[in-house]
DSSP file (Angstrom, degrees, kcal/mol; ACC not computed):
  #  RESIDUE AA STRUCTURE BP1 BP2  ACC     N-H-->O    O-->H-N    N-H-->O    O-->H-N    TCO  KAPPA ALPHA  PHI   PSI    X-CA   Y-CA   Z-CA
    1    1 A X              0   0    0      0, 0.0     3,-0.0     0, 0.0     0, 0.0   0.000 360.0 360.0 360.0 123.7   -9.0   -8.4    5.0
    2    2 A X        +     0   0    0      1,-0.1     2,-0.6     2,-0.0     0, 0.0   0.833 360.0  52.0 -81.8 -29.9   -7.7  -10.6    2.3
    3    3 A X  S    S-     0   0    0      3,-0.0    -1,-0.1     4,-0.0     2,-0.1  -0.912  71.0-176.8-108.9 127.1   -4.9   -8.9    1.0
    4    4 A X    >>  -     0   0    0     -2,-0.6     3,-1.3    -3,-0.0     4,-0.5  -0.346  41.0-101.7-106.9-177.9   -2.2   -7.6    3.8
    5    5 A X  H >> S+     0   0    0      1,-0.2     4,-3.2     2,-0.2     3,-1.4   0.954 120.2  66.5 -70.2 -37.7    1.2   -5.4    3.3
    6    6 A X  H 34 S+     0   0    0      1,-0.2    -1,-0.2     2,-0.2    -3,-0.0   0.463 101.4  51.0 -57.4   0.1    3.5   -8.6    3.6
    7    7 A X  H <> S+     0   0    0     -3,-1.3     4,-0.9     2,-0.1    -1,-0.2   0.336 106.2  54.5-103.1 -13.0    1.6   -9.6    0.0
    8    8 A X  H <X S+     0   0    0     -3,-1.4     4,-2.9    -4,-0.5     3,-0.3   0.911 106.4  54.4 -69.4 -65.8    2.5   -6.1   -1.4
    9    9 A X  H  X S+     0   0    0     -4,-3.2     4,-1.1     1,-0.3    -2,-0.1   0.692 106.4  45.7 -57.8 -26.1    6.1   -7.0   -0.5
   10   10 A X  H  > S+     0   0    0     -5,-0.4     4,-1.1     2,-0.1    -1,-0.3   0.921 107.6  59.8 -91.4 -32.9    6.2  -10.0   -2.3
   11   11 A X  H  X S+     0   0    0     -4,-0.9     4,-0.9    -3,-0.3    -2,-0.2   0.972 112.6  45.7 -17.6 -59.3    4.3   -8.0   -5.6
   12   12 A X  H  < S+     0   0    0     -4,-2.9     3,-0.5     2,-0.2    -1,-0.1   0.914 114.0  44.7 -63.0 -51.1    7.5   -5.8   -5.4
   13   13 A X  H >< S+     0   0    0     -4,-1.1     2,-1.4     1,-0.2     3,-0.7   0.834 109.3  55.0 -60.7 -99.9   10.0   -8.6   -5.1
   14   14 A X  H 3X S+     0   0    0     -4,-1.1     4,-1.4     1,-0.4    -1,-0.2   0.050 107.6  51.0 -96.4  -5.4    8.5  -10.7   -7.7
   15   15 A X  T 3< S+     0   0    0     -2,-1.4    -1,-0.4    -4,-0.9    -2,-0.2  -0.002 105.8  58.7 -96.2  17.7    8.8   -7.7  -10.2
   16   16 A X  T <> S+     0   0    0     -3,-0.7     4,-0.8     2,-0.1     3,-0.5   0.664 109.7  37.3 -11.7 -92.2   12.1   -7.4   -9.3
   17   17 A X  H >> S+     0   0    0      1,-0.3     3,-9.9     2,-0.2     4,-0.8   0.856 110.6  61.4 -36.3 -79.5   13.0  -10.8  -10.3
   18   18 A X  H >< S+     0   0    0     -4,-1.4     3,-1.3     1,-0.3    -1,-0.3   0.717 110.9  46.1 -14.2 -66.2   10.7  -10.4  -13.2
   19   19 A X  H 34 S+     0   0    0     -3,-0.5    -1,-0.3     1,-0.3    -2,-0.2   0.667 103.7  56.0 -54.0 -20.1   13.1   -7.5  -14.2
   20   20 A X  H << S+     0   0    0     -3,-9.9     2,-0.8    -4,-0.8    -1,-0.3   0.224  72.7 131.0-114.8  19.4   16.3   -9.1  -13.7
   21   21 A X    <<  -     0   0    0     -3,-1.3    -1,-0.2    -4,-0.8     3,-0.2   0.083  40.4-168.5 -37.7   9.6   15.3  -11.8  -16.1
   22   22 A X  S    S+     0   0    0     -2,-0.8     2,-1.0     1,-0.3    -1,-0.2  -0.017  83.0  61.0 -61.3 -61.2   18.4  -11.8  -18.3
   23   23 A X  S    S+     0   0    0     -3,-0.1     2,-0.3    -2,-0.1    -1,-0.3   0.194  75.7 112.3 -21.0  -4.9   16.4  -14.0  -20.7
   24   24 A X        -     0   0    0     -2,-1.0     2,-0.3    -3,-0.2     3,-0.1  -0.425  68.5-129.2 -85.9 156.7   14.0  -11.6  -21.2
   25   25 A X    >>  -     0   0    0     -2,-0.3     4,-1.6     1,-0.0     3,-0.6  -0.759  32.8 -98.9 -92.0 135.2   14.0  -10.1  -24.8
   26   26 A X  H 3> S+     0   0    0      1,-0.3     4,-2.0     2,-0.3     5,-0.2   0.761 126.3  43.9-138.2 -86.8   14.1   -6.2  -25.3
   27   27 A X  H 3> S+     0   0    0      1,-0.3     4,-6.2     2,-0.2    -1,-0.3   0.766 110.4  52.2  -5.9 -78.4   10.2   -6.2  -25.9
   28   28 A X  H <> S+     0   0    0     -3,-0.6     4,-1.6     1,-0.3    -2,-0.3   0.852 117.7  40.0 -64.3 -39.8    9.4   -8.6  -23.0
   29   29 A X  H  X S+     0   0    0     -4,-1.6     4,-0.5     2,-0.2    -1,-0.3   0.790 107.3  63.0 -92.3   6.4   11.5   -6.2  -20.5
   30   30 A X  H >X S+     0   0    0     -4,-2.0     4,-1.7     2,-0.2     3,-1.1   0.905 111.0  38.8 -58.4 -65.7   10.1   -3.2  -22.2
   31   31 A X  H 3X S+     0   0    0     -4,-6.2     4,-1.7     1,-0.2    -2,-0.2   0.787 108.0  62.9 -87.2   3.7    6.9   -4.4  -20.9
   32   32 A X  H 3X S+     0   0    0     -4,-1.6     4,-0.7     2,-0.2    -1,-0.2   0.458 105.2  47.5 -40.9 -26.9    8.3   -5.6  -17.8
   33   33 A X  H <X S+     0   0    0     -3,-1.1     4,-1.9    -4,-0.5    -2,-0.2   0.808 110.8  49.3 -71.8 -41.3    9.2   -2.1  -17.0
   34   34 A X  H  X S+     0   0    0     -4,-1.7     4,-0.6     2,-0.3    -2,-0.2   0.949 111.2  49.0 -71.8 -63.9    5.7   -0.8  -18.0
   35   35 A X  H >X S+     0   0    0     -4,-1.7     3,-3.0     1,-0.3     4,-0.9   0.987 114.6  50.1 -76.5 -53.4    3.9   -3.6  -15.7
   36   36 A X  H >X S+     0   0    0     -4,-0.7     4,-2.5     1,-0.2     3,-2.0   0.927 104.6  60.9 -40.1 -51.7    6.6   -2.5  -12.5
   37   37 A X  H 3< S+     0   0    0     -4,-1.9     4,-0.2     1,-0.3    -1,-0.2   0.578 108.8  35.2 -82.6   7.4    5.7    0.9  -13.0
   38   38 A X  H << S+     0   0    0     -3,-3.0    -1,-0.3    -4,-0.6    -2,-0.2   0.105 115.2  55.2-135.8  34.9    2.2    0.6  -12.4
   39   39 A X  H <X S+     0   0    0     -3,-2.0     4,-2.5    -4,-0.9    -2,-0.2   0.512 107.7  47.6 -71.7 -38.1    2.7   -1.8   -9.9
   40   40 A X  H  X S+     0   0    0     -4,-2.5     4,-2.5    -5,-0.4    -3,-0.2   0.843 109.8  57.1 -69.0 -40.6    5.1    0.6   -8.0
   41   41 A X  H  > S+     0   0    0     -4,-0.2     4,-1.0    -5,-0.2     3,-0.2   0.985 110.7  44.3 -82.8 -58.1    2.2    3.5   -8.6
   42   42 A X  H >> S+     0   0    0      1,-0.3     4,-1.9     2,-0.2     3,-1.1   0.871 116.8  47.4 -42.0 -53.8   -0.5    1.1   -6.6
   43   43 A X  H 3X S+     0   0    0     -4,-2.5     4,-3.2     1,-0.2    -1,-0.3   0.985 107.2  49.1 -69.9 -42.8    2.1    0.3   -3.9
   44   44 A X  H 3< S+     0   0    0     -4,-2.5    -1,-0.2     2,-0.2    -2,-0.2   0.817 114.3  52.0 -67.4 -16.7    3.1    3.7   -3.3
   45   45 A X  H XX S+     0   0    0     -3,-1.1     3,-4.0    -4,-1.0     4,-1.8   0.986 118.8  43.2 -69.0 -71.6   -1.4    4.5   -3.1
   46   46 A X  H 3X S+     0   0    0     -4,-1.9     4,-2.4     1,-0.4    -2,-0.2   0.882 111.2  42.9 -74.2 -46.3   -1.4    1.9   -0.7
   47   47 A X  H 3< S+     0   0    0     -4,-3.2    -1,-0.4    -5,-0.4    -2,-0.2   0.647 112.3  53.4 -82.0   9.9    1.2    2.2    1.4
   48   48 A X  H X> S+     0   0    0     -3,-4.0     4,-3.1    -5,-0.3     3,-0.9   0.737 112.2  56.1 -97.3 -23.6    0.7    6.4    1.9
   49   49 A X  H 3< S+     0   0    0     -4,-1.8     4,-0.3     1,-0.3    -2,-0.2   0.752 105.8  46.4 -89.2 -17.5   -3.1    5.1    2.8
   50   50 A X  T 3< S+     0   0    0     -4,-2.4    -1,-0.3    -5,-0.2    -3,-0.1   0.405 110.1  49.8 -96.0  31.7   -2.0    3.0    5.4
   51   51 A X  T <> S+     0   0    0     -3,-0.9     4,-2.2    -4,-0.2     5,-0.2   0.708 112.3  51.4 -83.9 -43.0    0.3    5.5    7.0
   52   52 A X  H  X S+     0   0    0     -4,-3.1     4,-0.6     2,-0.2    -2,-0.2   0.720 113.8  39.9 -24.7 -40.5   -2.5    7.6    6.9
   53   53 A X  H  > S+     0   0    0     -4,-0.3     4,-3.5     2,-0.2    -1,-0.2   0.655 117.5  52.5 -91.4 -22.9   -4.8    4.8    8.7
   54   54 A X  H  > S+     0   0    0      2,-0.2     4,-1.2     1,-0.2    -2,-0.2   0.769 111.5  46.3 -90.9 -23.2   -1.6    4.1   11.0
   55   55 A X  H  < S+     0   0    0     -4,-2.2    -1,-0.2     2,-0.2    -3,-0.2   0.847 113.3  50.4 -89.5 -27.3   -1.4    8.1   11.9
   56   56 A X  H >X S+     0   0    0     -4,-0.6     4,-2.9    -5,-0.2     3,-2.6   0.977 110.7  46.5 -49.6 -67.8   -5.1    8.2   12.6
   57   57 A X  H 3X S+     0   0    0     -4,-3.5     4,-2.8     1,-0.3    -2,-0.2   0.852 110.8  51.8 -60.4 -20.7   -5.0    5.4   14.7
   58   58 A X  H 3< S+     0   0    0     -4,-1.2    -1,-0.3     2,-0.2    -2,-0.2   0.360 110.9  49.4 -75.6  -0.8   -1.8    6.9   16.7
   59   59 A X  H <> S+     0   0    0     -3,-2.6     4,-2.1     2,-0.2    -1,-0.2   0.564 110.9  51.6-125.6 -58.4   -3.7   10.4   17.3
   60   60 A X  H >< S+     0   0    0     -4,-2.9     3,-1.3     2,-0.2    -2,-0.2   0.981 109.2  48.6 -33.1 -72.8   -6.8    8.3   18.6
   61   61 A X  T 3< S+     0   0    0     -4,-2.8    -2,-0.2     1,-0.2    -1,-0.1   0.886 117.1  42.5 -36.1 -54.3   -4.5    6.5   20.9
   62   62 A X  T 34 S+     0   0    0     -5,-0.2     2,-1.4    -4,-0.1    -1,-0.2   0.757  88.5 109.1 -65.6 -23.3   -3.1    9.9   22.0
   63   63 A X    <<  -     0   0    0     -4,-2.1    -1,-0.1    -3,-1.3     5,-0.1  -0.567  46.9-173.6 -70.5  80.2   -6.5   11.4   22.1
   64   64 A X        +     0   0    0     -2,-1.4     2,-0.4     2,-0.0    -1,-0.1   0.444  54.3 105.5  -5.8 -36.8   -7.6   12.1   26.0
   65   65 A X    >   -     0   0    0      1,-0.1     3,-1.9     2,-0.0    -2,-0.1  -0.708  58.0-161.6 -97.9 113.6  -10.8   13.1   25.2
   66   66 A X  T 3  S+     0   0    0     -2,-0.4    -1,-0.1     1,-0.3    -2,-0.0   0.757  97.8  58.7 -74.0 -14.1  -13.8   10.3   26.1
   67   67 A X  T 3  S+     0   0    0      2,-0.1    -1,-0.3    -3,-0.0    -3,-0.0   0.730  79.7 147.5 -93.8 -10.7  -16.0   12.3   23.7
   68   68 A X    <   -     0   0    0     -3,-1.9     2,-0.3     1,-0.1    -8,-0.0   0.163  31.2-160.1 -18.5 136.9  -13.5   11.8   20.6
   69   69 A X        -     0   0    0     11,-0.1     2,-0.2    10,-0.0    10,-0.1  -0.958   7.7-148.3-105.4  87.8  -15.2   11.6   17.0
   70   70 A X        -     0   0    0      8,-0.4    10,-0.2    -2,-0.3   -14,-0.0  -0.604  34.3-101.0 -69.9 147.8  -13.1   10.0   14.3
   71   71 A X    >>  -     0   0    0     -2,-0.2     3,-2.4     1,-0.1     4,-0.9  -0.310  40.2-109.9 -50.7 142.3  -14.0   11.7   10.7
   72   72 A X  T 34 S+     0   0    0      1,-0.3    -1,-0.1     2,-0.2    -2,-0.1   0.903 120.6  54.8 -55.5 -44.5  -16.4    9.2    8.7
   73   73 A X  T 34 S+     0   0    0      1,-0.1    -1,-0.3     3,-0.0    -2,-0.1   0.897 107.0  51.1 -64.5 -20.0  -13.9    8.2    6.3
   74   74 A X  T <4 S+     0   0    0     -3,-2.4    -2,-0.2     4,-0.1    -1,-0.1   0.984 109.3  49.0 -72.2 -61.2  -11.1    6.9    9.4
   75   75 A X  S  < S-     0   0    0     -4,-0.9     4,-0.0     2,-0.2     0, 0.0  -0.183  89.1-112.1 -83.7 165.0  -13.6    4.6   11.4
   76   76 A X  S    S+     0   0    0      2,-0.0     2,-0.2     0, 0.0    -1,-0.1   0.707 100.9   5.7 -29.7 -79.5  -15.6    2.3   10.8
   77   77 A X  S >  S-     0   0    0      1,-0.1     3,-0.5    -6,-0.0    -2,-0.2  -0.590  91.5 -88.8-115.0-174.4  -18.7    4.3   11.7
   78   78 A X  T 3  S+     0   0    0     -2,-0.2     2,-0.6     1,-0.2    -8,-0.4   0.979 125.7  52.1 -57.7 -55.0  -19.0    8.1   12.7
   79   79 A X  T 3         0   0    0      1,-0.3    -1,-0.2   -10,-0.1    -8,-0.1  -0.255 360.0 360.0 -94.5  37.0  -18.4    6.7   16.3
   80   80 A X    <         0   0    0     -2,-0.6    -1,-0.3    -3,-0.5    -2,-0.1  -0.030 360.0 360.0 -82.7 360.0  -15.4    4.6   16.5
């Protein structure tokens, strides 16, 4: 996988900064706000889908049962 969470976390920071530009002109952080807030709506997708992938795997792990199925969309295949 090319892109990992620690590359999210620098997105976030770096639109931060971007924001605390004090050079920035009215406009330019007008659309600095704009471009954060649908950065912020992508991070917030991504990071509820891999607590979602991180609670799958943690219910697997817990899962006794040899014959376990994860649902097609968690694994891989039907039969991870």
């Amino acid at each position: 996988m090319k892109n990992k969470l620690s590359d999210l976390n620098n997105h976030l920071f770096m639109a931060l900064e971007r924001l605390n530009d004090e050079s920035l002109t009215t406009e330019q952080l007008n659309s600095e706000i704009d471009r954060a807030r649908a950065i912020s709506g992508v991070a917030a997708n991504i990071i509820a889908n891999q607590s979602l992938i991180l609670k799958a795997e943690m219910a697997k792990a817990n899962v006794l049962d040899a014959d376990f199925k994860n649902p097609l969309m968690i694994g891989c295949d039907h039969g991870s």
